[in-house]
Each structure stands twice: as C-alpha cells, then as structure tokens.
N, C-alpha and C positions, 0 to 999 in steps of 0.2 A: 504494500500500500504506500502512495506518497504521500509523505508528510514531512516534509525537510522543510517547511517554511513557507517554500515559496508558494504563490498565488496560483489555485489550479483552476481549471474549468469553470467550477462550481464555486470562488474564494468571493466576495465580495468587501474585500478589505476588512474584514471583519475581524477584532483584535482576539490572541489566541482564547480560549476560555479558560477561567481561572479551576483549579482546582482544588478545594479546604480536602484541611487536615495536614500530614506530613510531607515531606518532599518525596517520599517514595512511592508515591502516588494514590491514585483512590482505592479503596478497602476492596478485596475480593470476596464475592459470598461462597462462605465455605460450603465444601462437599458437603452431602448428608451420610457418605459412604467414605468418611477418611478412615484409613485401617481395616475396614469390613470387604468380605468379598463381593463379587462385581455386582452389581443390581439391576435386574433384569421387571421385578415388580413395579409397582403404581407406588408414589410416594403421595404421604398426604401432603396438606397444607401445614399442618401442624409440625411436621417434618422439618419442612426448610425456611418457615416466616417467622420472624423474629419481631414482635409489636414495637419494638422501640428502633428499628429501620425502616427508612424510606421507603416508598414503596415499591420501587424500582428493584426490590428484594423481594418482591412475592413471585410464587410461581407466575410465569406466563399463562394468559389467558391468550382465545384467537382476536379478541377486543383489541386487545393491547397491540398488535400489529398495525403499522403506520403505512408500510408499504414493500413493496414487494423489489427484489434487484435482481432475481432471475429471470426471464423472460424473452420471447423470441418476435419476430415480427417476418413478413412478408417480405421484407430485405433480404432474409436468408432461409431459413426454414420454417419458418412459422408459417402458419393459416391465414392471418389476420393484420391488416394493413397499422400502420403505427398508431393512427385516430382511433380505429375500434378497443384495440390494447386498451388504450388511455380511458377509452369513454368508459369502458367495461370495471375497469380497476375503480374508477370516480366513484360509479354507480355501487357497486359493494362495497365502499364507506372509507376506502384507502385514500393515504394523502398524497402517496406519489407514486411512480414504476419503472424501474428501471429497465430499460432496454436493451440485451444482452448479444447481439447478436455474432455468432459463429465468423473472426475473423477466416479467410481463404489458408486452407490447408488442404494437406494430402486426405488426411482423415474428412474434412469438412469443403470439399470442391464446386460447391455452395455458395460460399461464404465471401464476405463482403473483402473488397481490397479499397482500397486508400481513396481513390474516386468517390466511390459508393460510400463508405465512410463521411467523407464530407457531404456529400447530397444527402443524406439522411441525418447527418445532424441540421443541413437547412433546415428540414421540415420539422424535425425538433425545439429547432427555434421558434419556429412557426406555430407549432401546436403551443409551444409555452407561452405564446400571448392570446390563445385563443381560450387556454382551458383553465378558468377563472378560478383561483384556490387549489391547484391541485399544480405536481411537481413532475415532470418527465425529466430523465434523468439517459443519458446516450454510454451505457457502459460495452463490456466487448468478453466474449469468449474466445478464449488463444489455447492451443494445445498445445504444450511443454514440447521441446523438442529433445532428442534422446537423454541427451547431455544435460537437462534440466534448464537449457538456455531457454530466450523467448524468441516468436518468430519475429518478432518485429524491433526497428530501433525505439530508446527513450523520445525521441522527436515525433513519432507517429503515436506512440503510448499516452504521450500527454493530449492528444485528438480529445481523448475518450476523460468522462467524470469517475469510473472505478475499472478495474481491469478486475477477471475472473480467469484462474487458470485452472485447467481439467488436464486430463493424461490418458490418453488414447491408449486401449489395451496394444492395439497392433499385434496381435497373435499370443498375450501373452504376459503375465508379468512378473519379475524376477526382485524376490523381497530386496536385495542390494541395492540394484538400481535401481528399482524406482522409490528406494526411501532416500536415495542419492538426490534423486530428481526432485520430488514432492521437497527435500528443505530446502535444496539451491534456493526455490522458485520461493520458498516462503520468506525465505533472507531478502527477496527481492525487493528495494525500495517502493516500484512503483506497482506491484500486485497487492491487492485488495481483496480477494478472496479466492481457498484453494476450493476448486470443484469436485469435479469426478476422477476416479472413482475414492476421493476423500473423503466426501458428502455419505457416500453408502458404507464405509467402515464406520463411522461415527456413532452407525445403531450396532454393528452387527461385529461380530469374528473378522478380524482380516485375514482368519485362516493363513496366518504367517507370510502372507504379501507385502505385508508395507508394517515397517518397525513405526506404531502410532505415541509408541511415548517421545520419539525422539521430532515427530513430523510436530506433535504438540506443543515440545519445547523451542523448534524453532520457529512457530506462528509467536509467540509469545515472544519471543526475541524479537522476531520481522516486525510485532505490531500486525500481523496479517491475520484476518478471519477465518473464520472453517464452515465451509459449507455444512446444513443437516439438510437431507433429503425431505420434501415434506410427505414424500408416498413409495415409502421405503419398501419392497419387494424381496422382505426376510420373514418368515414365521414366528420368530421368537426374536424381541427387539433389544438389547444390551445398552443401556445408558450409559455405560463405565467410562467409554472416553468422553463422551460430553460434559459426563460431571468431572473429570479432570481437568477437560478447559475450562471447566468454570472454574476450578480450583486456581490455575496459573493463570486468571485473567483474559483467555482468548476468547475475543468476540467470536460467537455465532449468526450464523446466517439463517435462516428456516427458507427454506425456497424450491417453490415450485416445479421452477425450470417449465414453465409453461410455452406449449409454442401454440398455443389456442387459447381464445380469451376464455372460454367457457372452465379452462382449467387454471385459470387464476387462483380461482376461490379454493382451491388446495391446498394454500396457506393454513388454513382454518384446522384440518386436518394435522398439519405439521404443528402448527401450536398445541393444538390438544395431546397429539405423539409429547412434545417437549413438556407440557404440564406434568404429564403420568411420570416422566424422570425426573421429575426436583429441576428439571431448569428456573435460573429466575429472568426476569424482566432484564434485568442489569446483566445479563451475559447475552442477551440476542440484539444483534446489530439493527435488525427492521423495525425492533420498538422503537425508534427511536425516532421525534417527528420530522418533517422536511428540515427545519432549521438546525435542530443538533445534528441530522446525516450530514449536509452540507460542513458543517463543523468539524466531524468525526473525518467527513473524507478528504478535509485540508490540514489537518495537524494529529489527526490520529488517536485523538484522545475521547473516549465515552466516558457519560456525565454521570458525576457520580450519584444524583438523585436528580 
C-alpha cells in the first residue's frame, strides 16, 4: 500500500490524522483464541466486546460495511457497465465501490492496458460528479509475476486509488515460492491489498501451500491488507488466521470480488462469515466511511475509534 507521504489519487491535502494514546500506535483488539487451539466455532459477543471500548471493537455486523473494493466492470470481465456497479452498490445502502479491474496478463488477456486504464478513469471522473453522496473509487487487479515482482512500473501504479494483488495458480503451487512471492509483494510500498489465493487461506487449511504466519507478519510490516473471501467455497471454515491478523494489527478486507452487480450484496454474507469468528469493526478495512478510506489509502493509518 502507498503511504510515504506523498499526495495520491485520492489525497486532498488533507493533514495526516492524528493518533491518541502512545507512539507505538493504536491499540490492537486482542484475539479471543491467544494460547487456545484454532477456532473453527461461532464466537459470541460477549466473547470479544469489551463495554469500556469504542465501538469500533465490537464484532462486525453486515451494517457496519461502508463499501465495497473488490469489484469488476464491463472494462474487463464483468457483466455490468461502471454506472450500473455504482447505481446498484448506492441502492443497497453502501457509500462507495471500488472498481477493481483485471490489469492485461497472461492469466487475464482481458484485461485492461494503460489506454483503457485512462478512458475509464475519464468516466470515473465523470460518474463522480454525477453520483451525489456516494464515492467510486478506480483501483486494479495485477497478478504477481513468478519472482513476486509487479507487472507494471510505480509511474503506471500510481494511475490507480489502491492496487490489489492475487497469484495465479498457473499449474500449480509450491509452498517456497509462492510464500516467496505472497511477502515480496506485501513489502511492496504501493500494494494495498493481497488477493487470491490469500483471501481463501484466511478461512481455511492452506494444506501447507503458502507458510500464512510468515505472509501475516509481512502485511503487518508492509502496512498491506488481507483479503477474506466473502463466499468462501470450504465446508468447515477456520478463523485462526484472521484472528491473528487481528492480533498483529493487519487490516482486512471482506470482498466480494463481484463481477455482476447483482452479486455485490455478498458483502452481507462475508460480514456475517466475519461476525461468527470474533472479527471486530477495527480490523476490517471496508468499515471504514468514504473519508477515513480516503485517509487510510494516503498514509496508511486506521482510526482508532
């Protein structure tokens, strides 16, 4: 994710936010599983809420979702043209949507190039003066290349309000490398969120593919997010590493991944999944309204109530 300072996409001179309490930053909400074995059950409320913190520490509710950063459009593999997105996200009670679309890859031939990138953040401009209280937001899926590098330079990266990176199985996946690949890409200053298939370890087994303490501890370094799937495709769901990120402070994502408006509303579903695990408020990046995202995605920092 970038956050060095400088003025992004989405900065409007706005001074950094301050943060109370100590210099070592804002408080993390503790596990409900420190020391106990992995938790795979429903936690209650009484569990993880603490009456004398903010409330930014209760469980996640689907309410509490402000809006959505997965999302695809008619630019690249979506159904539904960028206006429909929007109107549809407006109408189900969200504040904003970020638009996610599948930069041009081997894996995604599809996918939008540099051109087309600019022509749809025109109409993004466009729609932002059109769609009165509500926040479109032009972010990008990029698929890691072997070596954990990104396909594109920092001059094309900065285009985009968040970058999303995912990891293409390509035949196959070898726990080394790609736990190689998954932290390069989380060290990365200007990545924002790691996706696939990081998003689906987060409920489940990675059946020894991908070393997930080490990918955890370097989002928490990076400052980079973790995707959670919101229609995760496992019989038996494992919160363990989620409530670890929440433990070392790394933002979640709850997402979608919609490439139809109609499946937007799958959020809803993802929050309730996050509730049942003791997630709080204060660990998922989409509570968070248009003006603190805007905030979070220029210096990095989530509010501590």
């Amino acid at each position: 994710m970038f956050h060095d300072g400088k003025p992004g996409p989405l900065d409007e001179d706005r001074d950094p936010p301050s943060i109370a309490g100590d210099e070592s930053g804002p408080p993390t909400p503790a596990s409900p599983t420190d020391g106990d074995p992995p938790r795979t059950g429903r936690f209650t409320l009484d569990e993880v809420t603490a009456l004398d913190k903010p409330s930014r520490f209760d469980l996640v509710r689907p309410c509490d979702i402000k809006g959505i950063l997965h999302s695809h459009s008619r630019y690249g593999d979506g159904a539904h043209t960028l206006e429909s997105m929007a109107a549809t996200a407006k109408e189900i009670g969200l504040e904003y949507l970020g638009i996610s679309d599948h930069f041009r890859s081997k894996a995604h031939r599809d996918g939008l190039d540099v051109d087309e990138v600019r022509a749809q953040r025109q109409e993004i401009e466009r729609l932002r003066g059109e769609l009165d209280g509500f926040e479109l937001l032009q972010g990008v899926e990029l698929d890691a290349d072997p070596d954990g590098s990104l396909p594109i330079d920092d001059k094309t990266l900065a285009l985009f309000d968040y970058v999303i990176v995912s990891f293409p199985e390509n035949g196959g996946y070898e726990k080394t490398s790609l736990t190689e690949r998954v932290v390069k890409v989380a060290r990365h200053p200007r990545v924002t969120i790691l996706g696939k298939p990081v998003g689906d370890f987060m409920l489940r087994s990675s059946n020894g593919m991908l070393d997930m303490e080490a990918v955890i501890t370097a989002a928490a370094a990076g400052g980079t997010a973790v995707e959670i799937n919101a229609n995760p495709q496992c019989p038996e769901l494992d919160w363990s590493w989620c409530l670890r990120a929440q433990q070392m402070g790394v933002a979640m994502a709850i997402s979608p991944d919609a490439h139809r408006a109609a499946r937007l509303v799958d959020y809803r579903h993802g929050a309730e999944l996050a509730q049942s695990g003791g997630i709080c408020c204060a660990s998922i990046l989409n509570t968070l309204c248009a003006r603190q995202l805007r905030s979070y995605l220029a210096y990095g920092i989530m509010p501590e109530s």
